[in-house]
C-alpha positions as CSV (number, residue, x, y, z in Angstrom):
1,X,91.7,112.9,74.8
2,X,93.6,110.8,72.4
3,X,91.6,107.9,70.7
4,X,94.0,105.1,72.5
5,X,92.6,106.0,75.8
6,X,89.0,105.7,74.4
7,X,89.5,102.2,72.9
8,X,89.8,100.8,76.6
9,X,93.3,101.5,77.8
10,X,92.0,101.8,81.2
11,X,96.0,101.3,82.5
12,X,96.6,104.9,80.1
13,X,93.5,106.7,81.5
14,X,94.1,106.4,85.1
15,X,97.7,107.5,84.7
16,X,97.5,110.6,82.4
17,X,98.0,113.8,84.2
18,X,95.4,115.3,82.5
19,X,94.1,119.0,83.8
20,X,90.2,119.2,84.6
21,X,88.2,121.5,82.3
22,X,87.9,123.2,85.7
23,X,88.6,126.8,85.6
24,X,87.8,126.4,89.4
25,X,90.9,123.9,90.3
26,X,92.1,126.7,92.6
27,X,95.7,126.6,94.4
28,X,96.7,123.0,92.7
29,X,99.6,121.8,95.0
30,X,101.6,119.0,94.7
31,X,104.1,117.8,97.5
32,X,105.7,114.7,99.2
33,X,105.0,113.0,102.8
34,X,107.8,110.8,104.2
35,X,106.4,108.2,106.7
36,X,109.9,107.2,108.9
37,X,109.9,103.5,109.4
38,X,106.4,102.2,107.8
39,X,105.8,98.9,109.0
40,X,104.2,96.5,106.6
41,X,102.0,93.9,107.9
42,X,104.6,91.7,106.6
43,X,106.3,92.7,109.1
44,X,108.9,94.8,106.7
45,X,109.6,98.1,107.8
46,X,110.9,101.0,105.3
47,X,113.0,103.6,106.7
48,X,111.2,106.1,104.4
49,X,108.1,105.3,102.5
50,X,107.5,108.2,100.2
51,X,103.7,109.1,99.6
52,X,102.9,112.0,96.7
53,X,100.0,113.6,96.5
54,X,98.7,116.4,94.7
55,X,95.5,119.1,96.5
56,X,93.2,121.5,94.4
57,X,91.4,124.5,97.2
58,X,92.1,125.2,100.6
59,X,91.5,123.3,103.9
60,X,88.7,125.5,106.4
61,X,87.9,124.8,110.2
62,X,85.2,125.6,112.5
63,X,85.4,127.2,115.7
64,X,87.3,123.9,117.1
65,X,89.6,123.3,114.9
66,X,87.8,120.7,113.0
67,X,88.5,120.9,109.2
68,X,85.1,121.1,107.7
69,X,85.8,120.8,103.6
70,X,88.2,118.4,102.6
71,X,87.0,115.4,100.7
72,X,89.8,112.3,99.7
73,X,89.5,110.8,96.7
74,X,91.5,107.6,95.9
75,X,92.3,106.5,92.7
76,X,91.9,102.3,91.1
77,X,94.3,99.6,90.5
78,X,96.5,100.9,87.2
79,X,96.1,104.9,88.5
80,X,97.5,108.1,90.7
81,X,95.7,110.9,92.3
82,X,95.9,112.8,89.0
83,X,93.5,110.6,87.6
84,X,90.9,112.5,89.1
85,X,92.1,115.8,86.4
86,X,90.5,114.0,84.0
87,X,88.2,115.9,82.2
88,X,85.8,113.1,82.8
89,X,86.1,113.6,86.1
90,X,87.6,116.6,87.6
91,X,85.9,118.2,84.4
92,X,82.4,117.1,85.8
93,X,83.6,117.3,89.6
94,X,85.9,120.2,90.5
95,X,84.5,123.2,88.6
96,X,82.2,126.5,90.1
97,X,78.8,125.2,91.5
98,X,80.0,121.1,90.5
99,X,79.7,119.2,93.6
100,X,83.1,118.6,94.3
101,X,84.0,122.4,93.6
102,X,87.7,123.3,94.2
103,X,86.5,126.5,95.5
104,X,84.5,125.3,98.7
105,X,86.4,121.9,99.0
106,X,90.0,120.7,100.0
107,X,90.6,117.8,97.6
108,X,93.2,115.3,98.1
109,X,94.4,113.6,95.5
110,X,97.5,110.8,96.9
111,X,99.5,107.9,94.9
112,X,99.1,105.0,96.4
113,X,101.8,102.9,97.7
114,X,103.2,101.3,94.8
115,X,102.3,104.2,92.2
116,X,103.2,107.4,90.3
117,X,105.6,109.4,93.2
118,X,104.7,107.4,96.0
119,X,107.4,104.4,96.4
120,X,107.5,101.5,94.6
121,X,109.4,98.9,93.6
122,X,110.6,100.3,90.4
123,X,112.1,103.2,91.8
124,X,115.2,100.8,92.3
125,X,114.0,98.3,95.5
126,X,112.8,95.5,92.7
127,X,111.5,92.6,94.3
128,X,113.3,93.8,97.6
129,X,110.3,96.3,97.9
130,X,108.1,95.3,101.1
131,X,105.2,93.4,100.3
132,X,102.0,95.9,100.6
133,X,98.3,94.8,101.0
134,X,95.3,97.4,101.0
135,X,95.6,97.5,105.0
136,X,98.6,99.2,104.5
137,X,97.8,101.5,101.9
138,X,94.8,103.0,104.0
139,X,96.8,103.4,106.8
140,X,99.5,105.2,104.9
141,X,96.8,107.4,103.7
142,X,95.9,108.3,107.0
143,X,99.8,109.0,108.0
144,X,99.5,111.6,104.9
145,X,96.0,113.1,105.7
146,X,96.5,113.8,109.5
147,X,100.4,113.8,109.8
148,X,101.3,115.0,106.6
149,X,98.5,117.6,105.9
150,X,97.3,118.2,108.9
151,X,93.7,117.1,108.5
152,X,92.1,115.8,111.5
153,X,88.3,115.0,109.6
154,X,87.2,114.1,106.3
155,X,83.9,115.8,104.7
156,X,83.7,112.5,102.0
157,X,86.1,109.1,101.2
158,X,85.2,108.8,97.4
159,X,86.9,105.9,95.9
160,X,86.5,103.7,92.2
161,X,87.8,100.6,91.9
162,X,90.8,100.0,94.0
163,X,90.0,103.0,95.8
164,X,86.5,101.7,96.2
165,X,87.6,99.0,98.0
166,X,90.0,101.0,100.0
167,X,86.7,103.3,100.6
168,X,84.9,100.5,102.2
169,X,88.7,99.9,104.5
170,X,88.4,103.7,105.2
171,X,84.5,103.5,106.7
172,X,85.8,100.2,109.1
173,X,89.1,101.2,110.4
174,X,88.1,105.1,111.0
175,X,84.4,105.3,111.3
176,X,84.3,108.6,113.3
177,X,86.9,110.2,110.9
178,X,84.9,111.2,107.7
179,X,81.0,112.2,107.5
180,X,80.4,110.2,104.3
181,X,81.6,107.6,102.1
182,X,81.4,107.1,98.6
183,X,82.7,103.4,96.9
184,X,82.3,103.2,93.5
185,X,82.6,100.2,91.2
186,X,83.7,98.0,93.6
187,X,82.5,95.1,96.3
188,X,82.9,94.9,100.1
189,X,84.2,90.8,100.0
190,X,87.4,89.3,99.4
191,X,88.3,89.4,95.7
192,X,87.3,85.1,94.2
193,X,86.0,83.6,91.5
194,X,86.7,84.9,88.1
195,X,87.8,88.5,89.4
196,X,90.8,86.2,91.1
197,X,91.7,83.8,88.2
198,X,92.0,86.5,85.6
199,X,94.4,88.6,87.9
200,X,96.3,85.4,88.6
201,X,96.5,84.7,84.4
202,X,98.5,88.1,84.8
203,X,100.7,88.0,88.2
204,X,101.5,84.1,86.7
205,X,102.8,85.4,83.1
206,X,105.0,87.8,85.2
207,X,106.4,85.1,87.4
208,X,106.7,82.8,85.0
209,X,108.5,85.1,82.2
210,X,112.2,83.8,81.5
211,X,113.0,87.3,81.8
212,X,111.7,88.0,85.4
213,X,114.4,86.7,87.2
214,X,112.8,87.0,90.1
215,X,111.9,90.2,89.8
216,X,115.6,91.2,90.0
217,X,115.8,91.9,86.3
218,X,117.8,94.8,84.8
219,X,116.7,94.6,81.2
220,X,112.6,94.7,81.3
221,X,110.8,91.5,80.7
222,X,108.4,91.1,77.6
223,X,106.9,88.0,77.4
224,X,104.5,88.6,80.2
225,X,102.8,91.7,78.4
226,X,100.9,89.7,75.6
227,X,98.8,88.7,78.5
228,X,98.1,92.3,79.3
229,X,95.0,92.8,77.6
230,X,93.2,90.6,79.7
231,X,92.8,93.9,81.4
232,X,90.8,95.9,78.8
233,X,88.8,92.5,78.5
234,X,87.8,92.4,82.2
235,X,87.0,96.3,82.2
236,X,85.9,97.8,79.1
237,X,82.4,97.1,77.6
238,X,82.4,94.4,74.3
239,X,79.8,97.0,72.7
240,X,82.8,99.3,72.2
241,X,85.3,96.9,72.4
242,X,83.2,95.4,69.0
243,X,83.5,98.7,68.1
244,X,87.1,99.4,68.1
245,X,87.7,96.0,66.4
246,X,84.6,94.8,64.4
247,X,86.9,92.6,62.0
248,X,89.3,90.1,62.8
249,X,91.8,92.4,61.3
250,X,91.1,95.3,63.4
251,X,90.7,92.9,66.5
252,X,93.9,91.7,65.7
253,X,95.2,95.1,65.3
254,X,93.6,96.5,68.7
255,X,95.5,93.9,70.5
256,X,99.0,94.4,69.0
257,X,98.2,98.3,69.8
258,X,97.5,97.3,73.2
259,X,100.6,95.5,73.8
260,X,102.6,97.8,72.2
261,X,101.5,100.4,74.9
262,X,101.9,97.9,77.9
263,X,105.6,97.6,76.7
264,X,106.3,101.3,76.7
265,X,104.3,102.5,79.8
266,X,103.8,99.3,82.7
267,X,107.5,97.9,84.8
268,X,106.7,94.1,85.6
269,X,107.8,94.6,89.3
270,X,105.3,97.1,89.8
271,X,102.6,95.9,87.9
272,X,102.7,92.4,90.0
273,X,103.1,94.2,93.5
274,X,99.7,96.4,92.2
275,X,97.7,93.0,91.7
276,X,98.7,91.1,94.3
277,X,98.2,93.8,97.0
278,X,94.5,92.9,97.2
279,X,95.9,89.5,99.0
280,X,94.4,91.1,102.6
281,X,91.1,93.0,100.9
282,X,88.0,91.5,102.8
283,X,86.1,93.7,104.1
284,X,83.1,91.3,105.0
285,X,83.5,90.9,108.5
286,X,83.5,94.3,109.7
287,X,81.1,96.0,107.8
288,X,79.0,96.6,111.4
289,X,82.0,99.0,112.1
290,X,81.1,101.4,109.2
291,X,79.0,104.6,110.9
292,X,79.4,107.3,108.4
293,X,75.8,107.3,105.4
294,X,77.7,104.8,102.7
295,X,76.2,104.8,99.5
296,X,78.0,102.5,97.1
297,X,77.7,102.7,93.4
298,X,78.2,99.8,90.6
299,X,77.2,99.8,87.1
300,X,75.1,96.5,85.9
301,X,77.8,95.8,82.9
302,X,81.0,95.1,84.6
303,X,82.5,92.6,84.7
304,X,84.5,92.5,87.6
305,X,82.1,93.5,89.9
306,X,79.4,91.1,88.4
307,X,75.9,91.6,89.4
308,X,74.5,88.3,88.9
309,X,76.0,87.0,92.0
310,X,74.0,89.6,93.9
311,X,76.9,90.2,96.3
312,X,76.1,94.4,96.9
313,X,72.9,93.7,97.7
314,X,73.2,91.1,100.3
315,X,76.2,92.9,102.2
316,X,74.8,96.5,102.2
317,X,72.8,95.1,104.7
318,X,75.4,94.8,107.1
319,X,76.2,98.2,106.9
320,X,74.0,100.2,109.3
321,X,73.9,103.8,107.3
322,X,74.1,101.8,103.5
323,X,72.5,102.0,100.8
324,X,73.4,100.4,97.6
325,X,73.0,101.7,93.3
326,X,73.3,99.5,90.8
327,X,73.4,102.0,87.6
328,X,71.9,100.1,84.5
329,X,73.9,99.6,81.7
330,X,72.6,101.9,78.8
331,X,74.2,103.9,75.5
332,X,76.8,105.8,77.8
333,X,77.8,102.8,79.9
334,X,81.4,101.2,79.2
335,X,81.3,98.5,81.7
336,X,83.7,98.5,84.6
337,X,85.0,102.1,82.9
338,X,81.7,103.7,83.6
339,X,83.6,104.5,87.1
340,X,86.1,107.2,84.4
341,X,82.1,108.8,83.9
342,X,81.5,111.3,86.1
343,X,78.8,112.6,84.3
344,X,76.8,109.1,85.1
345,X,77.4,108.4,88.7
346,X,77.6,112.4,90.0
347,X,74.0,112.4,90.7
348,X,74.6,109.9,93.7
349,X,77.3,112.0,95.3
350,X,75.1,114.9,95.0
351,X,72.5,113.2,96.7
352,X,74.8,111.6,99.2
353,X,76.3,115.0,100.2
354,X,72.4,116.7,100.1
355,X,72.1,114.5,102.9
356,X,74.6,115.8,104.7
357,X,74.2,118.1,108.0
């Protein structure tokens, strides 16, 4: 993996379409689902919204029909399904006798609204492009699981970040659909505090770029990305973010190299629409809903998700099968990037899916 992507470019890791180190990533498909007329909660309807997705093994059903293996796995803010081919992940998850083994499991992989070949605004709509929330993003998913592939039950819902939280959507709106869930790196309340302000520092330095136009810009905007590394701030860990710039000349270095890459690989549009789509996200409320085992993983050094306000702990009780991790942080933990670590959090989906009839 190049050394950019280990200095905390979270945006590049989540978007590489790297292949596992999984000889067993049997029958890798990819493929397009076109939901006709999608209505928003906005109220915004698209005549086509496109949703890519990409599958490693083979769907298998029991004597009624039920598929029995597949297992969604949905991807976090800046990503696309092929983030999960990382050989950090897919490398620890996907392989012969791994828990996620491509073999035994049907594994979906889809873009989210808004990302890699599912539409977004980029793709020519601009600021034209319906206004999407989580709600809809989960519900598109379903369109694509049941309508597009043709699965009417899920083994496991494994989500980080984004995905987590979408995880958490997944157990409340279609609690008899999936036998397990699995959120990771993320909290079941509406997104406040500091994880708001700092995602409103970067939706307000694309709004407010003279460039924007509204969104309706043909030549990209540039002002706004000097603000971008507020995101490795927020999500990597400052023992390797010391690391990677341990002078003032290096830290000064670090950040024009993290601009530099913002410039070439993020489109304003569609990096405003991805942060301001968790405007509906609070989970709260229903949690009672949720009757599949959840077990919900967070690490102790992010940032985002901080652990000193104790939220996890207080709202796993309202879920009647939940249980709650909080994985210490330690030599191998890089804050709110821990979730790219398979290798630290697999031992809690091996004992989630242990549990499993």
């Amino acid at each position: 993996m190049p050394s950019m992507l280990m200095t905390g470019l979270l945006a590049l890791l989540l978007t590489a379409p790297l292949q596992a180190a999984a000889p067993g990533a049997l029958d890798q498909k990819e493929g397009d689902f076109v939901a006709k007329d999608f209505r928003f909660q906005s109220g915004e309807v698209l005549p086509e919204l496109r949703l890519h997705y990409t599958t490693l093994g083979r769907p298998e059903r029991d004597a009624a029909g039920r598929v029995t293996n597949a297992v969604l796995l949905l991807h976090g803010t800046t990503g696309t399904g092929k983030s999960f081919l990382a050989p950090s992940l897919g490398g620890e998850l996907f392989g012969p006798g791994q828990p996620l083994d491509a073999a035994r499991h049907y594994l979906i992989l889809p873009d989210g609204i808004g990302r890699g070949g599912s539409s977004k605004p980029s793709d020519g709509p601009r600021a034209k492009f319906p206004r999407y929330g989580y709600q809809d993003v989960v519900i598109a998913q379903h369109l694509l699981v049941t309508q597009g592939l043709g699965v009417n039950h899920l083994r496991l819902v494994l989500g980080t970040s984004m995905g987590g939280m979408q995880t958490w959507l997944w157990g409340e709106r279609y609690p008899d659909f999936m036998d397990a869930l699995l959120p990771i790196a993320s909290l079941p309340t509406q997104i406040a505090g500091r994880n708001l302000l700092w995602r409103r520092l970067l939706t307000e330095s694309i709004r407010q770029d003279p460039d924007w136009q509204g969104g309706n810009y043909k030549t990209a905007p540039t002002h706004w990305v000097r603000s971008y590394p507020i995101f490795t701030l927020m999500t990597d860990s400052p023992v390797r973010l010391q690391g990677q710039g341990p002078t003032r000349e290096e830290a000064g270095a670090l950040y024009d190299r993290l601009v530099a890459t913002s410039l070439k690989s993020l489109d304003a549009n569609d990096t405003l629409y991805w942060f301001e789509s968790s405007y509906d996200y609070n989970p709260e409320p229903e949690l009672a809903r949720i009757q599949a085992p959840l077990l919900a993983v967070n690490f102790a050094d992010d940032l985002i998700n901080p652990v000193e306000l104790g939220t996890l702990e207080r709202l796993i009780r309202k879920v009647p099968k939940g249980r709650a991790i909080l994985v210490p942080a330690g030599p191998k933990t890089i804050g709110h990037q821990t979730l790219t670590q398979a290798a630290i959090w697999k031992p809690y989906l091996m004992e989630l899916l242990k549990g499993l009839p």
